[in-house]
Structure formats: C-alpha cells, structure tokens
N, C-alpha and C positions, 0 to 999 in steps of 0.2 A: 504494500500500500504506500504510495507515494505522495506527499505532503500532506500524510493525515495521519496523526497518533491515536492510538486505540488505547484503553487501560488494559489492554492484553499484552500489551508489548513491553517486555522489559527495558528500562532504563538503563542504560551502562555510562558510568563516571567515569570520569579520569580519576588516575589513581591519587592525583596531588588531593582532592576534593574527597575521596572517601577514606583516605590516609592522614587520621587527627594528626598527628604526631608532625606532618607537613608541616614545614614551616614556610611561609610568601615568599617566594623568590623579591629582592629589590634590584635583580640585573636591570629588570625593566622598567625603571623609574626613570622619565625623564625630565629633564632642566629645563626649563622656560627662561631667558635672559630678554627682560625686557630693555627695548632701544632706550637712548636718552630721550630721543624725540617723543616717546609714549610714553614713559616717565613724566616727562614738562605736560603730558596734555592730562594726566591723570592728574598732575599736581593744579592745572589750571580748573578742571572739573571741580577739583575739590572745594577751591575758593568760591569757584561761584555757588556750588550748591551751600554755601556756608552766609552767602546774601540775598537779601531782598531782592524782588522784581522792582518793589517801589521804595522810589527813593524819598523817605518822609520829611526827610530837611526842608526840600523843593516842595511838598503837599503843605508844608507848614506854614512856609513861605508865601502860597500861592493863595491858602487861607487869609493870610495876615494882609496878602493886599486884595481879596477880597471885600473883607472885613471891612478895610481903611476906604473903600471905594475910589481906590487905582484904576482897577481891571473895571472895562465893562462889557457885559455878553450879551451880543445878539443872541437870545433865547431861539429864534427862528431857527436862524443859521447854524445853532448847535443841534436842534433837532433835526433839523434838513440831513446834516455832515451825519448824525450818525443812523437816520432811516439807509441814508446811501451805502454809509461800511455795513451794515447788516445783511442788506440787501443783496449787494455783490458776492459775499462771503457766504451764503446760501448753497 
C-alpha cells in the first residue's frame, strides 16, 4: 500500500530513537554569523520599536497654539482632506 499507513503495519525506528541510552549527536549543529549590516538593522528595529508613532512635544505644542488662537482651521477643508484620504484608501 503506497502512501497510506494502516494500524497493521509495523512501525520500524531508527535505532538512535529506540536506543534511551543514545545520546544527540551535536556534529550537526550549525552556526549562524550574522552580517554587520543585519546587526545595524536589528539594532535600528530595536530603537524604533522602543518609540512613539506620535511625537507629543509637537501635539502639545500644537494644542498650546490652539488654545492661544494662533492656528486657524478651515473646518470644511479639514473635512473635505480627510472624506478624500478615506476615500482613496478604500
């Protein structure tokens, strides 16, 4: 019977696997040497995942001249701008 096991069919091990006393071969262990260049990109990964998307200096800032009535927003135009990224991004 070809590509089908039956539970009539004897299993046969290798002998490393039904021989406790085996101990793992580590001929077959091999070394991984990562580049410098993957080195720098795993240490750059790490920084970023270590910050903010937002930067809240700037949000705090941008509150403060809010606030102070600095800035002023066309309400329209902010609505228009973001029916349009929605929209597109669909």
């Amino acid at each position: 019977m070809i590509g089908k096991i039956s539970h009539s069919q004897p299993m046969v091990l290798p002998p490393e696997v039904t021989n406790k006393t085996a101990k793992p071969s580590t001929s077959n262990v091999a070394q991984v040497e990562l580049s410098s260049e993957l080195k720098s990109l795993q240490s750059a990964k790490e920084s970023m995942d270590k910050t903010s998307d937002i930067d809240m200096n700037k949000v705090a800032e941008m509150k403060a001249m809010l606030n102070a009535g600095k800035v002023s927003i066309n309400l329209d135009d902010l609505a228009g701008s973001m029916l349009d990224f929605y929209q597109d991004n669909e």
